[in-house]
N, C-alpha and C positions, 0 to 999 in steps of 0.2 A: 504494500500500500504506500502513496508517496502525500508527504503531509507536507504545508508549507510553513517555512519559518517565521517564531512568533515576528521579528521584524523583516524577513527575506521579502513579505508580501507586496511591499511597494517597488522591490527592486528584482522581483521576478523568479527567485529563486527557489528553488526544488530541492528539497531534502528528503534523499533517500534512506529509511529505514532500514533497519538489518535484515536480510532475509523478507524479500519481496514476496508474497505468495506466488506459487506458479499461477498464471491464465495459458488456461488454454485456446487456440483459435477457435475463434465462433462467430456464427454469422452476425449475431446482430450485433456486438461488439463491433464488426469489421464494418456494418452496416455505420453503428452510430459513430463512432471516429469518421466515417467519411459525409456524413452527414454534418457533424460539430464543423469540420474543416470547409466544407461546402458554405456554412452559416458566417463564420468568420471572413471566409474570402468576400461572402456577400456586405458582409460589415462595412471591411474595408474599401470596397466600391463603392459604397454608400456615403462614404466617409469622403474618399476623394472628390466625387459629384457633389456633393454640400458645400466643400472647402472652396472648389473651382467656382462654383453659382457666388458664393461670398467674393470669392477675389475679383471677379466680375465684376458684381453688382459693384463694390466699394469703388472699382477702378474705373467705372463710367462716372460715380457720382465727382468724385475727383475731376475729373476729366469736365462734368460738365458746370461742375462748381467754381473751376478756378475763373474764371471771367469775371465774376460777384463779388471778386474782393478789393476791385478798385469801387465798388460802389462802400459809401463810408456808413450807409445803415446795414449792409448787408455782412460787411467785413466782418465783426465777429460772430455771428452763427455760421458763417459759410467754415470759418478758421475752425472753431467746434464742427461742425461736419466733416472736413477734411481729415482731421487730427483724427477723429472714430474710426473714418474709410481709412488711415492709413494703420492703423492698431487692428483692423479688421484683415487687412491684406497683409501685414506681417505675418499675425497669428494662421492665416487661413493655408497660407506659404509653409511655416514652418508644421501644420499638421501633416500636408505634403512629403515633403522633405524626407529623403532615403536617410532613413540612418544607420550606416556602412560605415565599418573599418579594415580597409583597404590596404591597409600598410601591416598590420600584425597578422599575424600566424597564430591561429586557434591555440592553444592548452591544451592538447589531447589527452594528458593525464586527467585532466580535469574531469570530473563525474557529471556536472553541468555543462558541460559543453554539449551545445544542438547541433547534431550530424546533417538534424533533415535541412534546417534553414540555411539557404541560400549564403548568404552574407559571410556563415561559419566557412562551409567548406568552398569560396572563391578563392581564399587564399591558398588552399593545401592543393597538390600534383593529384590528377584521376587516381593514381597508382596508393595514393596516401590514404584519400577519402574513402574506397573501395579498402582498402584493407582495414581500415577502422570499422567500417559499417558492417563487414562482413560476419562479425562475432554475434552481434547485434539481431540481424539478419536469419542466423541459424538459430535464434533461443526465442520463442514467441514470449517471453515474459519479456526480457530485454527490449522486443521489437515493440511489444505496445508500449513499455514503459519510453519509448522513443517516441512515438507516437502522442504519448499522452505531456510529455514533456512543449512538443511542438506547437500544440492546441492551447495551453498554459501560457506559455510566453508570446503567439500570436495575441491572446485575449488578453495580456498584460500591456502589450504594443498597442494594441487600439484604445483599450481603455484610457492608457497614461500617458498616450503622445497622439495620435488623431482625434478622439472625439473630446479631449482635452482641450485640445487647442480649440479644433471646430467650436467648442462652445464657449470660449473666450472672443472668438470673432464675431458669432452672433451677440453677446452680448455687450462687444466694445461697438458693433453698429447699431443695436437699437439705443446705447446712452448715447452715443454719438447724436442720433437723431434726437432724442428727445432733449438733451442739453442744447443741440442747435435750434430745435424747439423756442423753447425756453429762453435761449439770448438773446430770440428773436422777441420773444414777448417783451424781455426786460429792457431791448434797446429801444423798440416802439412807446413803451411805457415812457423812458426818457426824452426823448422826441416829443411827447405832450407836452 
């Protein structure tokens, strides 16, 4: 059974206990692993389509806001509008944002090291990756425990860096709006 750490859970970590129970293969095991993995990859589509519509939106409003700020009653809610859309298009960018390391070479002693994700095995030779995976490969406990490791830190990835961010951008563009809102009331107000 694999439990997580009382503080590993924000940082994605996996702690394996002594003596794993065997699993045996089974269908619906093989079923719901490819099912969870199916749900997540849907996540993360979901996640990038929301980010891209944010980065959009903010980046037209931008676009069609900056003209309004030579006008001197418009200058400061257009400035609060801008300042949202560009907090909006940061956040919505960096939910995007691959996050790869490119330069280092996996830890293969490592018990948490992810065979299956991409990012892990870029850096290691066919010849390395295949021979790591291979042990892996012949033990169905190992293989789900690979498995289940993969599903874990996908759904740590989207929780705490996509739809994180994503929802830092919708909410740095609706105060955006409703601050530019509002500086509009309070400039108008002044204007009386």
């Amino acid at each position: 059974m694999l439990e997580t750490k009382d503080n590993g859970a924000a940082s994605g970590e996996i702690e394996q206990r002594k003596g794993m129970r065997p699993i045996m293969s089974s269908g619906h095991l093989d079923q719901m692993f490819r099912q969870t993995r199916a749900y997540h990859a849907q996540l993360s589509q979901m996640a990038d389509l929301k980010a891209s519509m944010m980065f959009t939106l903010a980046s037209v409003i931008i676009t069609l806001s900056i003209r309004y700020l030579e006008d001197p009653f418009l200058r400061w809610p257009v400035l609060v509008l801008i300042a949202g859309s560009l907090v909006t298009i940061v956040s919505a960018a960096y939910a995007v944002m691959p996050k790869l390391n490119l330069n280092d070479k996996p830890d293969l002693r490592d018990p948490h090291t992810n065979l299956l994700f991409f990012g892990t095995f870029t850096n290691l030779e066919y010849g390395e990756w295949v021979a790591e995976l291979e042990p892996i490969l012949h033990d169905p406990t190992r293989t789900y425990e690979a498995m289940l490791r993969d599903i874990y830190e996908m759904g740590i990835y989207l929780g705490l860096k996509k739809y994180r961010f994503i929802r830092i951008a919708y909410i740095a563009f609706l105060t955006g709006l409703v601050l530019s809102m509002l500086t509009f009331v309070v400039v108008e107000l002044v204007k009386l």
